[in-house]
C-alpha positions as CSV (number, residue, x, y, z in Angstrom):
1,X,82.8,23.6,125.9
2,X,83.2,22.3,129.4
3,X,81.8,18.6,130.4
4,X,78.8,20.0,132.7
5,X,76.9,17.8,135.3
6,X,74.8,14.6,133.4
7,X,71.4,15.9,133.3
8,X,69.9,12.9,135.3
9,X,71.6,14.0,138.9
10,X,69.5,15.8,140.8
11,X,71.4,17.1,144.0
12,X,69.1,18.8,147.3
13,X,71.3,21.7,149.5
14,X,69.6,22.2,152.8
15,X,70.3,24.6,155.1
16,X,68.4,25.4,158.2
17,X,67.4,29.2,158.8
18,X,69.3,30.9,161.7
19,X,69.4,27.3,163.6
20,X,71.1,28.2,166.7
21,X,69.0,30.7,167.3
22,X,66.0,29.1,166.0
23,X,66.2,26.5,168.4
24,X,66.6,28.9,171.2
25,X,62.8,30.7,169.7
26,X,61.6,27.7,169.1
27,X,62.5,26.1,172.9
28,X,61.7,29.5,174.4
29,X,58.3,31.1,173.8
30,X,58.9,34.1,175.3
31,X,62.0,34.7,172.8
32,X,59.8,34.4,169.3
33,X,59.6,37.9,167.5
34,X,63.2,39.3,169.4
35,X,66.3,39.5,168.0
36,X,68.3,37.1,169.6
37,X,72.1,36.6,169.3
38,X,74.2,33.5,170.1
39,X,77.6,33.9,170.2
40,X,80.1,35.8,172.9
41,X,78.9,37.8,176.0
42,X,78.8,41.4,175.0
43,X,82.2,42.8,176.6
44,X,84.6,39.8,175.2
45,X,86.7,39.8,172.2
46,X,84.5,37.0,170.5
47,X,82.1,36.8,167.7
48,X,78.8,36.3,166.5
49,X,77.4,32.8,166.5
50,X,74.2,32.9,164.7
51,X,71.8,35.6,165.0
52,X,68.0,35.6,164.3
53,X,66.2,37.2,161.4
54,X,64.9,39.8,163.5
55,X,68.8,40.7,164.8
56,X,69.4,40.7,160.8
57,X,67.4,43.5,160.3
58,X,69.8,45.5,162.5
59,X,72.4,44.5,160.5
60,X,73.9,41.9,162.8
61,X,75.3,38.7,161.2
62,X,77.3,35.4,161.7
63,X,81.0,36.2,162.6
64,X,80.5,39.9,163.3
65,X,82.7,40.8,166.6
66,X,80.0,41.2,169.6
67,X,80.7,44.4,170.6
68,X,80.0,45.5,166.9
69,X,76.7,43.6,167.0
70,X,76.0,44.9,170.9
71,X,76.2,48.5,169.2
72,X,73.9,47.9,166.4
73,X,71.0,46.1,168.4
74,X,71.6,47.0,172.0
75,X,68.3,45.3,172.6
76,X,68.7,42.0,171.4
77,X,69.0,39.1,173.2
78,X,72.3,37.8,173.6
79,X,72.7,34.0,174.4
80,X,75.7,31.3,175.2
81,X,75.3,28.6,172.5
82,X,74.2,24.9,173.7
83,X,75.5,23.0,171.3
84,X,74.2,19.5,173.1
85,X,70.9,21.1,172.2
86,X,72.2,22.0,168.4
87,X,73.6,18.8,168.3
88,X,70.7,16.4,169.3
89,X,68.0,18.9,166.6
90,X,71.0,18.5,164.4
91,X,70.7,14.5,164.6
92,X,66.9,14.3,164.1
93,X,67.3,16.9,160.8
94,X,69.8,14.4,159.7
95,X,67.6,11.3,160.2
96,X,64.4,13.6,158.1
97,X,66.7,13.8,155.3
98,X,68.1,10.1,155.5
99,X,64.1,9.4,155.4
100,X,63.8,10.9,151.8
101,X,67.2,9.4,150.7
102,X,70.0,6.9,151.6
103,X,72.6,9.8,150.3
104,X,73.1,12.1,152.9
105,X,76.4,14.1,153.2
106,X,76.0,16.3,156.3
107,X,78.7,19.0,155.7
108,X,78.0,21.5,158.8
109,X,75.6,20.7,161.8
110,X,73.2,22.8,160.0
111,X,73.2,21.6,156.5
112,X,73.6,18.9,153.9
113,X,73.9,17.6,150.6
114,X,70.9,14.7,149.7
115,X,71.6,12.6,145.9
116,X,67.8,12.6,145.2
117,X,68.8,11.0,142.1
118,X,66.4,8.0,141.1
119,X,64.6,9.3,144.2
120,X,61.6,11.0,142.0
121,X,59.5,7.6,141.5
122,X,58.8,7.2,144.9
123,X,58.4,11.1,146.3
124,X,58.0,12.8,142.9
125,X,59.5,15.7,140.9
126,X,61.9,17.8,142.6
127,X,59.8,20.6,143.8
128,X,57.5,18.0,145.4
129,X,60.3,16.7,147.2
130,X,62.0,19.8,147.9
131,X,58.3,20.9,149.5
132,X,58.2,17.7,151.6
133,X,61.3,17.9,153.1
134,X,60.5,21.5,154.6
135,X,56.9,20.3,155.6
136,X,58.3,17.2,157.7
137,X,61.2,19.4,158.9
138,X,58.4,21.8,160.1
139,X,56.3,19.4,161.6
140,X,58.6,17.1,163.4
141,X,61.1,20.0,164.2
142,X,59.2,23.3,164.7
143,X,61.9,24.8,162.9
144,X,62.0,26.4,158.8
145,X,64.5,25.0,156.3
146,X,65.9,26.6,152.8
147,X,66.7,23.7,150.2
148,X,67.9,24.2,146.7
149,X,68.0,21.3,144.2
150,X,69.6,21.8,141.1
151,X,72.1,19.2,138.7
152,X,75.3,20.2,140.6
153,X,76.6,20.6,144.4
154,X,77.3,24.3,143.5
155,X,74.4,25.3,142.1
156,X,71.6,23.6,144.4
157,X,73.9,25.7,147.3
158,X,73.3,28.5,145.8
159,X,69.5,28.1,145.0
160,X,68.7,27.5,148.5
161,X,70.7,30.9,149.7
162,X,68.5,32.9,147.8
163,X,65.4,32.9,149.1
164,X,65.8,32.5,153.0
165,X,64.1,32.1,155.2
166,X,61.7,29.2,154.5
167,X,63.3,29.5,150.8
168,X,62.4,26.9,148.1
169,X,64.7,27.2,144.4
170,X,64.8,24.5,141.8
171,X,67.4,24.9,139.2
172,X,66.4,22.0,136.1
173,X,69.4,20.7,134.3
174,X,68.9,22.9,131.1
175,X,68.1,26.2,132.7
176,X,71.8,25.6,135.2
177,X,73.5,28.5,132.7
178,X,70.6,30.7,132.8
179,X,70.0,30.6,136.7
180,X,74.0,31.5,136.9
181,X,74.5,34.2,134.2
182,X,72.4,36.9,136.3
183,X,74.1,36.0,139.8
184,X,77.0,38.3,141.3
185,X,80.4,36.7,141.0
186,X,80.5,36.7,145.1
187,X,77.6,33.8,145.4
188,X,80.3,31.4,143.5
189,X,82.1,28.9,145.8
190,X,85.4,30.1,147.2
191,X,85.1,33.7,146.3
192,X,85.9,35.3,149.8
193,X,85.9,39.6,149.9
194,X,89.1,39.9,148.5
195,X,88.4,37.4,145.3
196,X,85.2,39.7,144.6
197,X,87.0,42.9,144.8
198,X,89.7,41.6,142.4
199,X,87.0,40.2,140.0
200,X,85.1,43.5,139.9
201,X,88.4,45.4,139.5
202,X,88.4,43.9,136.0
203,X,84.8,44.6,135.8
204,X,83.7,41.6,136.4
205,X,80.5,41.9,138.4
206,X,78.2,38.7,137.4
207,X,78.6,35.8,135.9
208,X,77.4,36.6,132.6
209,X,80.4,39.2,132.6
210,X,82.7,36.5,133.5
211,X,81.5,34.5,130.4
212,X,82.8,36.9,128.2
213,X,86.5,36.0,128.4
214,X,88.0,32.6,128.1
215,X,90.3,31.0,130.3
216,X,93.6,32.4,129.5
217,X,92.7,35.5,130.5
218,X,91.1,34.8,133.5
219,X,94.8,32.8,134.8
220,X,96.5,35.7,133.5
221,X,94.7,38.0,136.1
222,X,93.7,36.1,138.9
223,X,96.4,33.3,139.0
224,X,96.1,30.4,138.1
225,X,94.1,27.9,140.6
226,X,91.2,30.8,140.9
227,X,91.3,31.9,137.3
228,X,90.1,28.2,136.7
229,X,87.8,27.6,139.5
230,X,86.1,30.9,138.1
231,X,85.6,29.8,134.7
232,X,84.7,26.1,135.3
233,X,81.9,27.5,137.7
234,X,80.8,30.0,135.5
235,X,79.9,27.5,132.7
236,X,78.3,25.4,135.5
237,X,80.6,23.0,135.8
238,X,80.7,21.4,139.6
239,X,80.6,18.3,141.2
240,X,77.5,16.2,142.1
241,X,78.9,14.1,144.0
242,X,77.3,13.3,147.6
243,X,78.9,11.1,150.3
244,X,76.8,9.4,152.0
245,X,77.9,9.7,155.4
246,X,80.9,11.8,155.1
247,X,80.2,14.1,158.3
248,X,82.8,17.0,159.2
249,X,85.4,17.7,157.2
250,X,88.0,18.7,159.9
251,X,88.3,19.1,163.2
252,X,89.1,22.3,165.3
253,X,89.5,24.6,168.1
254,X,90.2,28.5,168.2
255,X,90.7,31.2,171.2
256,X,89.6,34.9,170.6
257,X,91.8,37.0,173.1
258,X,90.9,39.2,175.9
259,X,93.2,41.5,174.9
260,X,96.0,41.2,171.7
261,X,98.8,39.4,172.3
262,X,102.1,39.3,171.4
263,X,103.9,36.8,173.4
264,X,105.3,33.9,171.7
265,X,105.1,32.0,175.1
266,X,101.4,32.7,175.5
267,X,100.8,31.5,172.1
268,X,102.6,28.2,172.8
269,X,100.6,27.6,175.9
270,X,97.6,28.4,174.0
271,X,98.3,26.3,171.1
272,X,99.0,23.0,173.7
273,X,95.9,23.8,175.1
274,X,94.1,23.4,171.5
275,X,96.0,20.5,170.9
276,X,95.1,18.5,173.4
277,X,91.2,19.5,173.2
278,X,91.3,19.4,169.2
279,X,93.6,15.6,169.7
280,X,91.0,14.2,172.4
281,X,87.7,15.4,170.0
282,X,90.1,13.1,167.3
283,X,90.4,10.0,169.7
284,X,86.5,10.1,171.1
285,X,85.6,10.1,167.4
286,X,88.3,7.3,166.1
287,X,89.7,9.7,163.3
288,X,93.2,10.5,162.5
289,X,94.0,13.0,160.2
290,X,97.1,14.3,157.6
291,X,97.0,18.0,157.2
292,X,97.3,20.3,160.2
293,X,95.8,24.2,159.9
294,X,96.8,27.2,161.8
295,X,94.5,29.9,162.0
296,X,95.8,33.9,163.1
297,X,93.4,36.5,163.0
298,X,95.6,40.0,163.6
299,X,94.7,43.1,165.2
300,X,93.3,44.8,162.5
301,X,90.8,41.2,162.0
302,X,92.7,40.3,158.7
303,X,92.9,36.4,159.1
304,X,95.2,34.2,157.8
305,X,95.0,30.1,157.3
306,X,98.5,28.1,157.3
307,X,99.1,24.2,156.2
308,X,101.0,21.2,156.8
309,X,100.8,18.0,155.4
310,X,102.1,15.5,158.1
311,X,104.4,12.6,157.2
312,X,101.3,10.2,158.6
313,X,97.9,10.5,159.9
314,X,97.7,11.2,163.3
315,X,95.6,12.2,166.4
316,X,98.3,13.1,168.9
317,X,98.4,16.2,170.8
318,X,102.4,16.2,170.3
319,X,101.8,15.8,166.8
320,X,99.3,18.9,166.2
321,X,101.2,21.0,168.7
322,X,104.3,20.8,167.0
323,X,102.9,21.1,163.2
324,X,100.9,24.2,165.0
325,X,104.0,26.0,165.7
326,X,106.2,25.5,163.2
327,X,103.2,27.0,161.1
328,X,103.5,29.9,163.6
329,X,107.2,30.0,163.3
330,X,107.4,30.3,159.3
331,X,104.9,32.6,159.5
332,X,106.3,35.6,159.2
333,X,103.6,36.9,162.4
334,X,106.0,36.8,165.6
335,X,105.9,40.1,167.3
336,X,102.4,41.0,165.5
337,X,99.4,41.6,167.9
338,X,97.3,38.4,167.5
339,X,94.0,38.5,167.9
340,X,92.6,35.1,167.7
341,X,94.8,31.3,167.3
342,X,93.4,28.4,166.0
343,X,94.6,24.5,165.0
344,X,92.8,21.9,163.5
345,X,92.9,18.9,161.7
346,X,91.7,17.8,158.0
347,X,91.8,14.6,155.3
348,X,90.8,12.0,158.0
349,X,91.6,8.7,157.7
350,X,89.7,5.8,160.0
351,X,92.2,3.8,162.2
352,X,91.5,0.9,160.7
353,X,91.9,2.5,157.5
354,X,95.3,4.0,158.5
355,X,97.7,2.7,156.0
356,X,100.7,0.7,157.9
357,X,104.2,2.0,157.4
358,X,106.7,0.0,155.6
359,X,109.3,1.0,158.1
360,X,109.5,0.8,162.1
361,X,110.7,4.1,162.0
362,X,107.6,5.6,160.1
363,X,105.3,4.4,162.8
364,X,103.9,5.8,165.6
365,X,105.1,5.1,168.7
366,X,102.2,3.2,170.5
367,X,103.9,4.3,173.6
368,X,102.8,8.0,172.7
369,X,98.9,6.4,171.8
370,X,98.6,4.9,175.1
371,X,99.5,7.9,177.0
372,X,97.2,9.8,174.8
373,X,94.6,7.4,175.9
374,X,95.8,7.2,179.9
375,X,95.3,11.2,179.6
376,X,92.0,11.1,177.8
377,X,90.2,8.9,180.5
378,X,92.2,10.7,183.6
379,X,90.4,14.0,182.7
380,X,86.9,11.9,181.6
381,X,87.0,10.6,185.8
382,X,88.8,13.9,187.2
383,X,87.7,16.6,184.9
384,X,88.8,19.1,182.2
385,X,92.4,20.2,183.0
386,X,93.1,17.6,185.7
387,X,96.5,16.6,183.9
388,X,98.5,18.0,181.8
389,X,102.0,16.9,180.0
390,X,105.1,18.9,180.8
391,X,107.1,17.8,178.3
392,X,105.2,19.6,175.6
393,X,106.1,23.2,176.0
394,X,109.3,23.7,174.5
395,X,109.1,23.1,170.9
396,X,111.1,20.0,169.3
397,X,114.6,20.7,168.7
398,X,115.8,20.1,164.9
């Protein structure tokens, strides 16, 4: 049997309802009771935001293209996201949940993990924590909240999807297998539309179903980094480990086309362009990162994520442009119709953490640093756009 989760962690998932648009009801009376959309101006080629739970019932949700959702709820009430605003509610959620526990891993500015372990002497048993977590949230914020707590990361994110909005699940240690064996194979982590479909092609529709087959069998039909992922989750098996502080996970920046596009050249400008916002988001924060990500999204919206793992951390907007399109190059999508691009950056490192290079060679040039910085505070006095580098357009020559 699988090493499961010690029985004495107790791990809190909470996710805010529909924040974006929660914030906008709660800011705007008048709004309360509509269903309100944040996201792209119907007419554009981008997506849903967030929507409300009164959009939901239309059948609107998070990452549909507008128009789609303009067509299904022609009524709502379609907004431009603030994200200061988000940010600043986001802040004061963060400092509720740093109230209950010194463990806090905010993974998304609407959620985070909380290690409530050895946390129940001074706030009590989980379901009395769980319940005033939400209250304060609700008093201090005006706003609802879903949590989950449960032994594992996995399973306490789970418990507090299921009963939104205002949702409160507690999953005790020795009922984790029981709470899983009922749940469709889709609410397990990583198991996007495609993973689902090939599960239930083998008939594999819950969890319980999973649990019926060992290991080998699952490698020998899904391959071998899913076929274990599935059968660790299924026996419960997950991490519960929080860090305190850990914050975003990457950095990035994507464009959603007017119209697809097919022009190498205009995907090269567009890529700079991301490079030098996603590079100067890097510097303001002081991180530097190792694994560049491109993101394509085709015509037909199937989306595809490419990596590279960079010789040294970095936060350049050379260094991300030119990872970006030799991504592009290698990947097989020249001459395809592109609907959306996106870059980003991932496995951060802090500059002073940055590990120095044994040779001169294997450093960055500081020369490329300062210019980085020269550029960042000509735009911060001049504006967005008031400079721009040349030199970066044609890609590096081998």
């Amino acid at each position: 049997m699988l090493e499961q989760a010690p029985l004495s962690r107790l791990i809190m998932h909470m996710d805010m309802d529909a924040f974006f648009a929660s914030v906008e009801q709660r800011d705007r009376p008048e709004l309360r009771g509509k269903p309100v959309i944040v996201g792209a101006a119907p007419g554009s080629r981008g997506v849903v935001s967030t929507c409300s739970y009164e959009a939901r019932r239309f059948g609107v949700h998070s990452a549909m293209p507008i128009n789609e959702a303009y067509r299904r709820c022609p009524q709502g009430v379609y907004l431009p996201p603030d994200m200061a605003r988000y940010a600043e509610a986001s802040r004061k959620v963060m400092d509720i949940l740093e109230s209950f526990s010194p463990v806090v891993e905010p993974v998304s500015v609407d959620e985070a993990f909380v290690d409530l372990t050895g946390c129940t002497a001074l706030w009590g048993e989980a379901r009395s924590i769980g319940l005033k977590v939400k209250q304060t949230v609700k008093n201090e914020m005006n706003l609802t909240a879903s949590v989950g707590i449960a032994p594992n990361r996995m399973a306490a994110k789970i418990a507090s999807d299921l009963e939104k909005p205002d949702g409160l699940v507690i999953v005790p240690a020795e009922k984790l297998l029981d709470f899983l064996a009922p749940l469709d194979v889709g609410k397990l982590r990583g198991v996007g539309v495609k993973g689902k479909d090939s599960l239930y092609a083998l008939g594999l529709r819950t969890v319980a179903d999973v649990r019926k087959y060992d290991e080998d069998f699952l490698v020998r039909n899904l391959g071998d980094h899913f076929g274990h992922a599935i059968y660790r989750q299924v026996w419960g098996c997950s991490s519960a480990r929080v860090e305190r502080g850990a914050g975003r996970k990457s950095v990035s920046k994507e464009v959603t086309f007017q119209q697809d596009v097919t022009d190498a050249d205009v995907l090269r400008r567009t890529l700079l362009d991301l490079s030098r916002q996603v590079g100067k988001r890097l510097r303001r924060k002081g991180l530097k990162g190792r694994t560049a990500t491109l993101k394509i999204r085709l015509k037909g919206f199937e989306t595809y994520t490419r990596r590279k793992r960079l010789e040294r951390p970095t936060d350049l907007d050379d260094d991300l442009f030119h990872a970006a399109w030799e991504l592009y190059e290698a990947s097989g999508f020249r001459n395809y119709a592109v609907r959306l691009i996106g870059l980003g950056l991932a496995d951060f490192v802090e500059h002073e953490a940055e590990q120095l290079q044994l040779f001169p060679q294997d450093r960055p040039d500081p020369r490329k640093e300062q210019l980085a910085h020269a550029l960042d505070r000509i735009e911060e006095r001049f504006g967005e756009g008031s400079v721009r580098r040349a030199g970066m357009f044609r890609p590096r020559k081998k």
